[in-house]
py3Dmol code that shows the C-alpha trace and the ligand (Angstrom):
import py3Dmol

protein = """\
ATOM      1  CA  UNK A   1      -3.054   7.693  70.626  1.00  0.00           C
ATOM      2  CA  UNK A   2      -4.378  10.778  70.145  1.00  0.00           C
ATOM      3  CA  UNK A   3      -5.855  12.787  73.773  1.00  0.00           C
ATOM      4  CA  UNK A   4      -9.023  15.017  73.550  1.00  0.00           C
ATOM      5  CA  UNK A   5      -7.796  17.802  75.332  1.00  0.00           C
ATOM      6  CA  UNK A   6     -10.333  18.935  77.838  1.00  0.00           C
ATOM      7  CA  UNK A   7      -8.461  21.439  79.968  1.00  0.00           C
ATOM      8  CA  UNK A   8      -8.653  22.062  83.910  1.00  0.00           C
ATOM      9  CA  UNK A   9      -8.151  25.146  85.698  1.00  0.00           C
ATOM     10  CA  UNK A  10      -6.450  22.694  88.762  1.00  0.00           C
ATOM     11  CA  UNK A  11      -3.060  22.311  87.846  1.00  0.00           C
ATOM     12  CA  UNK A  12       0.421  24.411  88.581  1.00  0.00           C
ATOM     13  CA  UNK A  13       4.159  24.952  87.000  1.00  0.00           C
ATOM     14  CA  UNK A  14       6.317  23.866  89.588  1.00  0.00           C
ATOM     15  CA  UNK A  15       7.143  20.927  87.578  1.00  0.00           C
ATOM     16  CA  UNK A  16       9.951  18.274  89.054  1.00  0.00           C
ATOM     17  CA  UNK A  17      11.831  15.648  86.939  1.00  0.00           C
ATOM     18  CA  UNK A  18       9.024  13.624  85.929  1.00  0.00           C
ATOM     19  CA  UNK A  19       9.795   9.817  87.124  1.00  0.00           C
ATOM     20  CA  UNK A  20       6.490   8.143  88.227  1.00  0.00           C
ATOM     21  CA  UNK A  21       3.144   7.227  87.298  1.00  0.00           C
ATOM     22  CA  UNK A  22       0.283   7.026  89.219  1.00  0.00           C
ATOM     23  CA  UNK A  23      -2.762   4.706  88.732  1.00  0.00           C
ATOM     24  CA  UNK A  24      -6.377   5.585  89.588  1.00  0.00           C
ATOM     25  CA  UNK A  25      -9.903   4.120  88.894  1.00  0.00           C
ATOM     26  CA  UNK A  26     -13.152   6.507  89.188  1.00  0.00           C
ATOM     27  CA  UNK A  27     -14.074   4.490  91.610  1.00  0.00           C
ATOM     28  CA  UNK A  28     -17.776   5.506  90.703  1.00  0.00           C
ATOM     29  CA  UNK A  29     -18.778   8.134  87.906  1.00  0.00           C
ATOM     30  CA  UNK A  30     -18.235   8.065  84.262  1.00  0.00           C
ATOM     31  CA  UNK A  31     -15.498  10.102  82.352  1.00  0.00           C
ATOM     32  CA  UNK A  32     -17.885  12.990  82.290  1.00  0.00           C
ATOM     33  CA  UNK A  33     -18.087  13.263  85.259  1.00  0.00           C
ATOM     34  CA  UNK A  34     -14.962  13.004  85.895  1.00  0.00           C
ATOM     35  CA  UNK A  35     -14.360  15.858  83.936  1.00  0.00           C
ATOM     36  CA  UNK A  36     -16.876  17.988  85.603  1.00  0.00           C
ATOM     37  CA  UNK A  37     -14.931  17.401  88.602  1.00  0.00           C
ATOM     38  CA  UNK A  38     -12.002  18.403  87.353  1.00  0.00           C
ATOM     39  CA  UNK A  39     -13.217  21.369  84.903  1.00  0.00           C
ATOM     40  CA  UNK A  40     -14.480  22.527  88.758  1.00  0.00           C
ATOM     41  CA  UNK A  41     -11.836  25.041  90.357  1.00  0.00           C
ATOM     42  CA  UNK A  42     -13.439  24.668  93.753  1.00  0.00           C
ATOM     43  CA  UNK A  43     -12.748  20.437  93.546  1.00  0.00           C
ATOM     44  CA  UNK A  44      -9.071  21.155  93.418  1.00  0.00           C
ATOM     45  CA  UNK A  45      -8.692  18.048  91.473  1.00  0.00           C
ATOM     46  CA  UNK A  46      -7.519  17.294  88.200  1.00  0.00           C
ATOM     47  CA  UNK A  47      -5.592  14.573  86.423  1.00  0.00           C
ATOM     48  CA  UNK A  48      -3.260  14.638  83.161  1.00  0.00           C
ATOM     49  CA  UNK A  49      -5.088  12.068  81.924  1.00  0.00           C
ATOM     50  CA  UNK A  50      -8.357   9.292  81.717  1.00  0.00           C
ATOM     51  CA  UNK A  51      -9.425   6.370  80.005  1.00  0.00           C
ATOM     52  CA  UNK A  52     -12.381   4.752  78.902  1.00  0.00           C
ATOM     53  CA  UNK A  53     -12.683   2.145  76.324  1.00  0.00           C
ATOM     54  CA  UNK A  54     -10.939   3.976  73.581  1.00  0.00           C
ATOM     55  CA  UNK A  55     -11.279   7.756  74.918  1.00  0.00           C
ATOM     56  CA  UNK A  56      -8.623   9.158  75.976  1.00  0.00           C
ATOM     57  CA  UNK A  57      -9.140  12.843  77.559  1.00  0.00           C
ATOM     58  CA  UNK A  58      -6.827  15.341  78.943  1.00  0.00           C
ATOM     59  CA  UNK A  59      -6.948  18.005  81.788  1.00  0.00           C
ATOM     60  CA  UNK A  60      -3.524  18.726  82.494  1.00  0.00           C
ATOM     61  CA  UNK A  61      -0.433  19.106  80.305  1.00  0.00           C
ATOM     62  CA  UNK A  62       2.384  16.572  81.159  1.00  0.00           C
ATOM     63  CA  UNK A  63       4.609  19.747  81.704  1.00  0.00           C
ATOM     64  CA  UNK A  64       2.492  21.034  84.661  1.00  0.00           C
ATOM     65  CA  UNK A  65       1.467  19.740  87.754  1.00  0.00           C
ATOM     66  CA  UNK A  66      -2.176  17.890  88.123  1.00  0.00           C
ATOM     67  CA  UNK A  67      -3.636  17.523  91.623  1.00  0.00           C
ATOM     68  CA  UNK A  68      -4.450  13.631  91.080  1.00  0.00           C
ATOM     69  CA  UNK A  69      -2.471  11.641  93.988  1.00  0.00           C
ATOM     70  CA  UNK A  70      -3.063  13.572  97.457  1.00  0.00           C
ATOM     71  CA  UNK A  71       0.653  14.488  98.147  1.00  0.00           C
ATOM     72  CA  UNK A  72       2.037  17.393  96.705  1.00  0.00           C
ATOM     73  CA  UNK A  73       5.355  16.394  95.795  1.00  0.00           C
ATOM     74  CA  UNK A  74       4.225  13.367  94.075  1.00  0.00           C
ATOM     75  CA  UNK A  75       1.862  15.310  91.855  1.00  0.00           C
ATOM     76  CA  UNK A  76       4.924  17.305  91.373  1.00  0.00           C
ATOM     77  CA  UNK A  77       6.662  14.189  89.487  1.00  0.00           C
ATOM     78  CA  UNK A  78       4.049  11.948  88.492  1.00  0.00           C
ATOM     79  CA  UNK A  79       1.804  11.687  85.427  1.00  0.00           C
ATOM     80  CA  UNK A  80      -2.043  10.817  87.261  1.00  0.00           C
ATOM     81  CA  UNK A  81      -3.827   8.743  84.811  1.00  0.00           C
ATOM     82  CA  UNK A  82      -7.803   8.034  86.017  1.00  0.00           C
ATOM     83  CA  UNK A  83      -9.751   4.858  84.227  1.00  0.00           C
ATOM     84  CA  UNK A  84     -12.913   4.270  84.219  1.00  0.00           C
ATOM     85  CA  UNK A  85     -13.787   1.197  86.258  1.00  0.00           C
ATOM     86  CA  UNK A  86     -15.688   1.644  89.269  1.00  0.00           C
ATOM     87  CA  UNK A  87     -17.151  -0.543  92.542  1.00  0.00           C
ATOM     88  CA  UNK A  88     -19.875  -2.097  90.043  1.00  0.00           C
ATOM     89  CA  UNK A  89     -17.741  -2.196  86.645  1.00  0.00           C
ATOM     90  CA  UNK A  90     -14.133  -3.318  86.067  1.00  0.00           C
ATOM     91  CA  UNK A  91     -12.069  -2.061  83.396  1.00  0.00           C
ATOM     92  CA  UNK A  92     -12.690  -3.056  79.694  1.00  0.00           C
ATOM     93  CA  UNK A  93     -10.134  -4.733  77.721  1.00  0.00           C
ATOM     94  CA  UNK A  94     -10.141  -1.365  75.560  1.00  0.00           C
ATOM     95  CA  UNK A  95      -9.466   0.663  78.365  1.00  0.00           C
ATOM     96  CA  UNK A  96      -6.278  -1.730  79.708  1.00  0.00           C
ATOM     97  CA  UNK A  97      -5.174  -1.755  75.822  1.00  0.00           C
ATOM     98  CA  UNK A  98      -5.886   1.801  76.019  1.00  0.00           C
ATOM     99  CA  UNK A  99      -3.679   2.448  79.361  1.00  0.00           C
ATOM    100  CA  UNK A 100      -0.953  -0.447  78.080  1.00  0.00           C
ATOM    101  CA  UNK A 101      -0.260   1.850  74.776  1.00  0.00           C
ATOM    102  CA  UNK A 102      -0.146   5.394  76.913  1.00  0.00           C
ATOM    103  CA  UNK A 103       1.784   4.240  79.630  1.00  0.00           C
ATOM    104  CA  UNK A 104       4.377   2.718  77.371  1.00  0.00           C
ATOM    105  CA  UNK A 105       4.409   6.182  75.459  1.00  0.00           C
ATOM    106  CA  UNK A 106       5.124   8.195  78.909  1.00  0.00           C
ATOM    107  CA  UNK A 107       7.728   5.646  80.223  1.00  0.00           C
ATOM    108  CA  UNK A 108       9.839   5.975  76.406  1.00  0.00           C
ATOM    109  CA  UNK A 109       9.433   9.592  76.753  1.00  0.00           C
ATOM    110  CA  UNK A 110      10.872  10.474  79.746  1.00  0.00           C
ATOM    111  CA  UNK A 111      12.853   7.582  80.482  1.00  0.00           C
ATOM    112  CA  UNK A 112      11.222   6.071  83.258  1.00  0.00           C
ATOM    113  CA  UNK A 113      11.688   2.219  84.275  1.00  0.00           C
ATOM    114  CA  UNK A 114       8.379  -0.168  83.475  1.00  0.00           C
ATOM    115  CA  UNK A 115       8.729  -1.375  86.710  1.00  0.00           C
ATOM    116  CA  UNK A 116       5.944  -1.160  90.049  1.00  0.00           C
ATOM    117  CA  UNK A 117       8.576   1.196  91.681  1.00  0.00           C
ATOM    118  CA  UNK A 118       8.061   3.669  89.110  1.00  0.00           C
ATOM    119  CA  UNK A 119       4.178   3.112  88.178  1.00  0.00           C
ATOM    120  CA  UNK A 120       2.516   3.278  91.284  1.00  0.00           C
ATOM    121  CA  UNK A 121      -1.115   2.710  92.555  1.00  0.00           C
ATOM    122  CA  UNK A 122      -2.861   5.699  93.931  1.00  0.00           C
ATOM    123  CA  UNK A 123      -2.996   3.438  97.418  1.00  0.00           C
ATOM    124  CA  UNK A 124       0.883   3.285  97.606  1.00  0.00           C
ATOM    125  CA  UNK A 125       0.861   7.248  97.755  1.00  0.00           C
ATOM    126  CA  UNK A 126      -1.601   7.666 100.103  1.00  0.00           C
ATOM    127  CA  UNK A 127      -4.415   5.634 102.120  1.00  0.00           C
ATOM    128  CA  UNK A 128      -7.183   5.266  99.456  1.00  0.00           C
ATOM    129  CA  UNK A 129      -8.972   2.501  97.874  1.00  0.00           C
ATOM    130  CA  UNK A 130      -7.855   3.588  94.531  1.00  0.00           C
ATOM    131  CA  UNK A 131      -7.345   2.209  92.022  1.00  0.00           C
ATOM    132  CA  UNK A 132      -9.491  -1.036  93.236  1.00  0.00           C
ATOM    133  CA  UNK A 133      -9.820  -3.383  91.125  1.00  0.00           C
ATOM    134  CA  UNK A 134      -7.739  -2.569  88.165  1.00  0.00           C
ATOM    135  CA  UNK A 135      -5.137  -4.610  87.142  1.00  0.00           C
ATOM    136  CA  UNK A 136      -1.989  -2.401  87.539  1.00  0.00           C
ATOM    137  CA  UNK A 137       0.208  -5.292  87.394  1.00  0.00           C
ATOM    138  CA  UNK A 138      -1.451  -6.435  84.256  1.00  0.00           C
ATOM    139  CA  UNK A 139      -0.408  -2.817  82.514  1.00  0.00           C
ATOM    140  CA  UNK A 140       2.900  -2.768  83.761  1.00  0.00           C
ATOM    141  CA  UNK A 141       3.324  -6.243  82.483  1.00  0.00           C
ATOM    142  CA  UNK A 142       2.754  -5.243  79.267  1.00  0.00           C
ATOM    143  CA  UNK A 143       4.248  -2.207  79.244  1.00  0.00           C
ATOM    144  CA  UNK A 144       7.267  -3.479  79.645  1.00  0.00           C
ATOM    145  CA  UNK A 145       6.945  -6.383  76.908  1.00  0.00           C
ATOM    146  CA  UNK A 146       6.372  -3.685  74.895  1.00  0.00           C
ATOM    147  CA  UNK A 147       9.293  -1.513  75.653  1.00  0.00           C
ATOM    148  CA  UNK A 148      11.329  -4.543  75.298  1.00  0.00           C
ATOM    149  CA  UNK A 149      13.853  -4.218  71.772  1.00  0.00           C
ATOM    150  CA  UNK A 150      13.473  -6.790  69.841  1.00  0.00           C
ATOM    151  CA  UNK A 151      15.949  -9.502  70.736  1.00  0.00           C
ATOM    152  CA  UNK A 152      18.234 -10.014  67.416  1.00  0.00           C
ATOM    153  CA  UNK A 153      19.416 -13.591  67.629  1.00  0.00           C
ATOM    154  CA  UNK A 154      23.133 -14.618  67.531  1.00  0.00           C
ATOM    155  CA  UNK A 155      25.703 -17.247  67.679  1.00  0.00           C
ATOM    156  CA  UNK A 156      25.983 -15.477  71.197  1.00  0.00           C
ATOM    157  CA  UNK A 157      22.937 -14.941  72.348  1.00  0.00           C
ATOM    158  CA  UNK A 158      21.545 -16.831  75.469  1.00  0.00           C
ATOM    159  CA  UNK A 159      18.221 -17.901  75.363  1.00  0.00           C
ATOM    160  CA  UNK A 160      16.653 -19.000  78.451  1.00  0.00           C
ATOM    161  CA  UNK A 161      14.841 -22.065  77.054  1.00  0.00           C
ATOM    162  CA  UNK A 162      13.105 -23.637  80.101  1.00  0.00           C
ATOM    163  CA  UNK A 163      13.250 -27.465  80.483  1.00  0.00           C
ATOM    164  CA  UNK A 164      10.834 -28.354  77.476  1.00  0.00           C
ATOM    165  CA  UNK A 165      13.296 -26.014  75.640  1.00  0.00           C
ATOM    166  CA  UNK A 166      16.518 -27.334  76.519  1.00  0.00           C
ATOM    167  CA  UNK A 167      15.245 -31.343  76.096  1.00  0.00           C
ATOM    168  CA  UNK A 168      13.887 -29.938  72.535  1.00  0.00           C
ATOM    169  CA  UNK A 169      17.449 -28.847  71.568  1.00  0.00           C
ATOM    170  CA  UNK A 170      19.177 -31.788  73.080  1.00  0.00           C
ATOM    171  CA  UNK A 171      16.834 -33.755  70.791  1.00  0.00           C
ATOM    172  CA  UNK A 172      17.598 -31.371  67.791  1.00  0.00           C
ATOM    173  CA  UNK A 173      21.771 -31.630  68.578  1.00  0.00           C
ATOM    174  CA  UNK A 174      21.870 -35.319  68.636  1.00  0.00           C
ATOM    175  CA  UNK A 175      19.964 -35.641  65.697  1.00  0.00           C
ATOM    176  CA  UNK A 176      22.096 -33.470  64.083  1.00  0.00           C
ATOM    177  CA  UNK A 177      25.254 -35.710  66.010  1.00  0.00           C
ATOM    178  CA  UNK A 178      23.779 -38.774  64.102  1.00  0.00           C
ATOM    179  CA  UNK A 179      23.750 -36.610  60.631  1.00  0.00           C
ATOM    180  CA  UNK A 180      27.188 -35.498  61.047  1.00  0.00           C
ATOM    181  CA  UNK A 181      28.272 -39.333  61.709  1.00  0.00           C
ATOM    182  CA  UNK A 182      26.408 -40.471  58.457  1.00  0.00           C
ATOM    183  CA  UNK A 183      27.979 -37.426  56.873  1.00  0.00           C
ATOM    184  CA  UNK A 184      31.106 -38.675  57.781  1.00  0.00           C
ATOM    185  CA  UNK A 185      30.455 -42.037  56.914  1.00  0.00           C
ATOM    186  CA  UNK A 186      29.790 -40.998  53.812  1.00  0.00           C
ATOM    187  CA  UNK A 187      32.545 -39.369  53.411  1.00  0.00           C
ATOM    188  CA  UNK A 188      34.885 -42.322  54.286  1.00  0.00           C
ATOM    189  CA  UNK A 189      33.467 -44.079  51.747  1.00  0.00           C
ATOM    190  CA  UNK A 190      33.518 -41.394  49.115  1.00  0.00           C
ATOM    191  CA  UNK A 191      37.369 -40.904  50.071  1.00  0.00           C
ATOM    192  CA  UNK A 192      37.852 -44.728  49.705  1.00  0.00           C
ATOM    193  CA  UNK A 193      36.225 -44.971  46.067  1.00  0.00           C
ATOM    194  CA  UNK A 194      38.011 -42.223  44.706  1.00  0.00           C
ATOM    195  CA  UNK A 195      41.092 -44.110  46.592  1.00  0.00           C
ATOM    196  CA  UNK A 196      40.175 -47.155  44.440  1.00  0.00           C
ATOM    197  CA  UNK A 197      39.679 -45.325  41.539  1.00  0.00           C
ATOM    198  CA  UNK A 198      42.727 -43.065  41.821  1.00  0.00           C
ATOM    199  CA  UNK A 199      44.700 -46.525  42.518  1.00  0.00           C
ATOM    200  CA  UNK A 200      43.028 -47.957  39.183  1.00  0.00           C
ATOM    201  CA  UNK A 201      43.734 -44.567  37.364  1.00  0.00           C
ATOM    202  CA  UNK A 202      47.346 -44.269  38.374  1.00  0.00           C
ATOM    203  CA  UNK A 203      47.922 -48.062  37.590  1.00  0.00           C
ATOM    204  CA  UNK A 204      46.773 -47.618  33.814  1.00  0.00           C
ATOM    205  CA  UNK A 205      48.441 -44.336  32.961  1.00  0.00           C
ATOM    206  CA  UNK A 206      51.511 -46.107  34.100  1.00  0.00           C
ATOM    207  CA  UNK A 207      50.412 -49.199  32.443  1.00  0.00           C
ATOM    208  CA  UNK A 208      49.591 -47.850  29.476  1.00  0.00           C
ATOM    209  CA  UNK A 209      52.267 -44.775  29.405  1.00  0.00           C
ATOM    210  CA  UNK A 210      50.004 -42.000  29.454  1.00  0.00           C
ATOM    211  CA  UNK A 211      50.994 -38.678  29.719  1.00  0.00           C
ATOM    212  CA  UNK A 212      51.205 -38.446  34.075  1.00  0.00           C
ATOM    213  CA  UNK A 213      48.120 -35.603  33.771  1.00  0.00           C
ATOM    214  CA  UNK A 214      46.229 -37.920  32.656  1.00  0.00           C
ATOM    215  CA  UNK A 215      42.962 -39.258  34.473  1.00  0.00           C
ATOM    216  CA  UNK A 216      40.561 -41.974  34.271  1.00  0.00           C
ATOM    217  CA  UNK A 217      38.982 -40.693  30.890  1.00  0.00           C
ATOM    218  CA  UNK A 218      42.177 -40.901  29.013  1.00  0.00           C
ATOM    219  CA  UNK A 219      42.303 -44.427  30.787  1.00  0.00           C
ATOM    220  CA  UNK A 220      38.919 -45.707  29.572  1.00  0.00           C
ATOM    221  CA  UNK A 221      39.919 -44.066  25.546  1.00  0.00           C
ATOM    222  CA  UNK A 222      43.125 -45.959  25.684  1.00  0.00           C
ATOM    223  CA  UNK A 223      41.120 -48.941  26.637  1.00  0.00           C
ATOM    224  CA  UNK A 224      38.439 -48.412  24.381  1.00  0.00           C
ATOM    225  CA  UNK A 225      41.269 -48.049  21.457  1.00  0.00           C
ATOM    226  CA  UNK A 226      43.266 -51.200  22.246  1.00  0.00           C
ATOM    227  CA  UNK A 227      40.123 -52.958  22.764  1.00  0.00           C
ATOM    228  CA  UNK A 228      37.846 -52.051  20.087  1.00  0.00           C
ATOM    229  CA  UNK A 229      35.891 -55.108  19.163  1.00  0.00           C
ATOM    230  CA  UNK A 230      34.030 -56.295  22.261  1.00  0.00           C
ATOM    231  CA  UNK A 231      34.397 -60.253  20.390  1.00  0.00           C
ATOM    232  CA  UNK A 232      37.757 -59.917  20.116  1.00  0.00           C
ATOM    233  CA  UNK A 233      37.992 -58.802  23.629  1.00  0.00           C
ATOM    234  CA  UNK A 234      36.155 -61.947  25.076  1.00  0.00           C
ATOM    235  CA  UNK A 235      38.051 -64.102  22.684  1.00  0.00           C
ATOM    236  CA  UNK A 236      41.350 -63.286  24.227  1.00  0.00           C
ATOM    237  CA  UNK A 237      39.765 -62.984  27.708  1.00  0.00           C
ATOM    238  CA  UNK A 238      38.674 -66.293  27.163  1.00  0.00           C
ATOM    239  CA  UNK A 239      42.009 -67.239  26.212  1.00  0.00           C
ATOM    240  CA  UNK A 240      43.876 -65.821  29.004  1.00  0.00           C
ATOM    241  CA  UNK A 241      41.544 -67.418  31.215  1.00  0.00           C
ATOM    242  CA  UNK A 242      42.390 -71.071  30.095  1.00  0.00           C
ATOM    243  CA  UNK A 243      46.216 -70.238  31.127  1.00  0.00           C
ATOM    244  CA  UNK A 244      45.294 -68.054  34.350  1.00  0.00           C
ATOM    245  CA  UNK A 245      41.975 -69.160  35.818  1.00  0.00           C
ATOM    246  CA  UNK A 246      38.971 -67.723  36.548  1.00  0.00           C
ATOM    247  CA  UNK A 247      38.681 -63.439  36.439  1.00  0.00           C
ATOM    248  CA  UNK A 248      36.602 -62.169  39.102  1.00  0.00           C
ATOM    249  CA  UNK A 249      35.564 -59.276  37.979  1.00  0.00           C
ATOM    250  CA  UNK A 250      36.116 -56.196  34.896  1.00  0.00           C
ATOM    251  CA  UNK A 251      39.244 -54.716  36.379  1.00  0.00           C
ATOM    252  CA  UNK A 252      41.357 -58.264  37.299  1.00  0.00           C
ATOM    253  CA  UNK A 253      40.181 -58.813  34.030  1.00  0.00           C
ATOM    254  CA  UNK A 254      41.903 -55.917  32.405  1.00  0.00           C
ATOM    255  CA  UNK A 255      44.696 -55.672  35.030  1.00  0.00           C
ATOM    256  CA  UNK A 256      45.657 -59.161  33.466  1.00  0.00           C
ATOM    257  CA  UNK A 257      45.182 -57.483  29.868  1.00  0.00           C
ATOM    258  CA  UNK A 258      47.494 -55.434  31.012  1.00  0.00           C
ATOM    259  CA  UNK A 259      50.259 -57.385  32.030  1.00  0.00           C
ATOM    260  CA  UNK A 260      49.733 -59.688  28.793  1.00  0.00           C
ATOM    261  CA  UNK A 261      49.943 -56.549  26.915  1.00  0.00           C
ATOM    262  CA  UNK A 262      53.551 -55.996  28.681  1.00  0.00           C
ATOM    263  CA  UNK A 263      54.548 -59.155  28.119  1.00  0.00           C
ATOM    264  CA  UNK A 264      53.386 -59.126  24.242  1.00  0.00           C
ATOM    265  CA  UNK A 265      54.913 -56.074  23.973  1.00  0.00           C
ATOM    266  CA  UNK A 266      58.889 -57.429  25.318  1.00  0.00           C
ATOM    267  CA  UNK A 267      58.382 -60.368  23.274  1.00  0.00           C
ATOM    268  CA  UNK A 268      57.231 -58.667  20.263  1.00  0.00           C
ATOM    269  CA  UNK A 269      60.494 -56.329  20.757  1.00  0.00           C
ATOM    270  CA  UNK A 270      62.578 -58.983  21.357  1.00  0.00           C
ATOM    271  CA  UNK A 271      61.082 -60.848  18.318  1.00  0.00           C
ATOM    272  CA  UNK A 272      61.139 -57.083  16.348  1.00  0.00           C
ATOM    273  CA  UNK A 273      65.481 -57.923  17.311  1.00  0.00           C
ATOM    274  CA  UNK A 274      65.148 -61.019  16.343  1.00  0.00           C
ATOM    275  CA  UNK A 275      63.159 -60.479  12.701  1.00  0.00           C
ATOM    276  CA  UNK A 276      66.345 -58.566  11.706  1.00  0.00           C
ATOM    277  CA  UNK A 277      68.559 -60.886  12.433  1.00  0.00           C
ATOM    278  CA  UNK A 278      66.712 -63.084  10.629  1.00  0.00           C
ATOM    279  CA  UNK A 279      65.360 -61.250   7.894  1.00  0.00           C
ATOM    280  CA  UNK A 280      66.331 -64.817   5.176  1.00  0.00           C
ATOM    281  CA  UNK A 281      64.044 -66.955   7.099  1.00  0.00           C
ATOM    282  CA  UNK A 282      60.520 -67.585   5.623  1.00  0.00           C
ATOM    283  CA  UNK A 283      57.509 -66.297   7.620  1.00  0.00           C
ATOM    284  CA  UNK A 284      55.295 -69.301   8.411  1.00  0.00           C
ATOM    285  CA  UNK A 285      52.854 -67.017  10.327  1.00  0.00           C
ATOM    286  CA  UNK A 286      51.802 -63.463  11.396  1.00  0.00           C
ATOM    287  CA  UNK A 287      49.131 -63.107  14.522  1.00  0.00           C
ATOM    288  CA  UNK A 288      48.154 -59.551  15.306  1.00  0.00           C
ATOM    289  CA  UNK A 289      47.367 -59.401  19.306  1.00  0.00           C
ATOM    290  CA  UNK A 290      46.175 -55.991  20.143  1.00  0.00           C
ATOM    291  CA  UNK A 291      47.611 -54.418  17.661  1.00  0.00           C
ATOM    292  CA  UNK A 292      51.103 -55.902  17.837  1.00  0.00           C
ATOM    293  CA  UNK A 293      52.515 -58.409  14.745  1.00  0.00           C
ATOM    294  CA  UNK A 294      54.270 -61.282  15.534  1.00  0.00           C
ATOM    295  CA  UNK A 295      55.763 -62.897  12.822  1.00  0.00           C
ATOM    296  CA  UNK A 296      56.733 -66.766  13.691  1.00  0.00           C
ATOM    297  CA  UNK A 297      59.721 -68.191  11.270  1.00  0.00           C
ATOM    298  CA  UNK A 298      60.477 -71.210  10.076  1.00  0.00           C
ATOM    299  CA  UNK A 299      64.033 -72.321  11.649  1.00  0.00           C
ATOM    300  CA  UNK A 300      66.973 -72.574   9.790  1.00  0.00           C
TER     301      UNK A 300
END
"""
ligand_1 = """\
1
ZN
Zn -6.866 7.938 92.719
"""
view = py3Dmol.view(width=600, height=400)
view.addModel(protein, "pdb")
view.setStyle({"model": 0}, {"cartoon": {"style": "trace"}})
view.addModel(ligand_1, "xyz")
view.setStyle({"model": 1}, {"stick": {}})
view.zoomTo()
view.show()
């Protein structure tokens, strides 16, 4: 914010580290005449700075002494901001937003805490009834919020929550408790399919001597080739059954293809032996069971 600088004649150099600031009110008067006070030599009085609504004047540079707070060596290293609110009038919310804004400039400038030990009330420097009924707590409140960085938020970071807080995030971590659990859940059943599935892979690669790479769709083609006609299929399911009982489901089903196909396939070496020994003998009849011949011969 931008000060009107008005100028006073009541001021001096003998500057100290600057570490306080001290509150006033007018107490009665306006900011003119505030300023005609303080453009008066003979008042010896001044302030750096004063406030009403959103004017913001100056008498004094920060770098030299005003004659605002009564004791000398105070004035020496204090900033004296006046405001207008008087006996009859408090201070306007554009005045306190006004103050809030400068005050926080002064106290990032040269360092000084925004804290009551370093922004004082006129009263606490001398007996006075300044700065009445402004709200000094109010600005130094707010000050500080606004000096405050920005929290950045971490893994690390501890946030005091309050009770509502804390119950909110006990809520929040037990839902998330009761996700995790499903989520593992889920996972236990995920790992036992693909168990099952692994099981039925590895069972038919060996069954049907696949290449040991292979996985479940090299599986289902090698089905899908020894099995071509779905008819066919049922036919010799149904004919299995009448010997075995009963399949329960697809995969006893074709485990049990399986093992007939092992068995067809000893037989039909053995028989493959057997067909050279006895090459003379008549064929009476050839059955083709997935893919394999068997040629039955009449004896003798
Ligand atoms: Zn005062």
């Amino acid at each position: 914010m931008q000060a009107v600088f008005k100028g006073s004649p009541n001021f001096d150099t003998d500057r100290k580290p600057i570490d306080r600031i001290v509150i006033h009110w007018f107490g009665e008067g306006t900011l003119e005449s505030a300023n005609t006070r303080f453009q008066n030599k003979s008042s010896q009085v001044s302030a750096h700075y004063g406030i009403s609504d959103s004017r913001l004047w100056q008498w004094v540079k920060e770098e030299n002494v005003a004659y605002h707070a009564g004791v000398y060596s105070m004035n020496q290293r204090s900033i004296g901001i006046e405001h207008d609110a008087t006996t009859t009038k408090n201070a306007s919310e554009e005045t306190y937003q006004a103050s809030i804004k400068l005050v926080a400039e002064i106290c990032k400038k040269y360092n000084i805490p925004a804290d009551r030990t370093h922004i004082i009330k006129h009263s606490e420097v001398k007996a006075t009834a300044c700065c009445g009924t402004l709200d000094i707590d109010r600005i130094v409140r707010e000050v500080s919020l606004l000096l405050t960085p920005v929290q950045e938020i971490n893994d690390q970071t501890k946030i005091d929550l309050g009770v509502h807080g804390v119950m909110e995030v006990q809520a929040i971590k037990s839902k998330l408790n009761d996700m995790m659990r499903d989520l593992e859940d889920s996972h236990k059943a995920i790992d036992s399919l693909s168990s099952q599935l692994k099981g039925f892979t590895d069972k038919w690669v060996q069954e049907y001597k696949l290449s040991t790479d292979s996985g479940l769709v090299q599986v289902e083609i090698e089905m899908a080739r020894l099995l071509p006609l779905e008819d066919e299929y049922e036919k010799t399911i149904e004919a299995i059954e009448e010997i075995v009982g009963h399949f329960q489901d697809k995969n006893s089903r074709l485990t049990a293809l399986g093992a007939v196909r092992q068995e067809i396939k000893a037989v039909s070496d053995k028989l493959d032996d057997c067909q050279k020994k006895l090459s003379t003998r008549k064929i009476l009849k050839t059955i083709t069971v997935f893919g394999y011949t068997f040629k039955i011969y009449r004896e003798g």
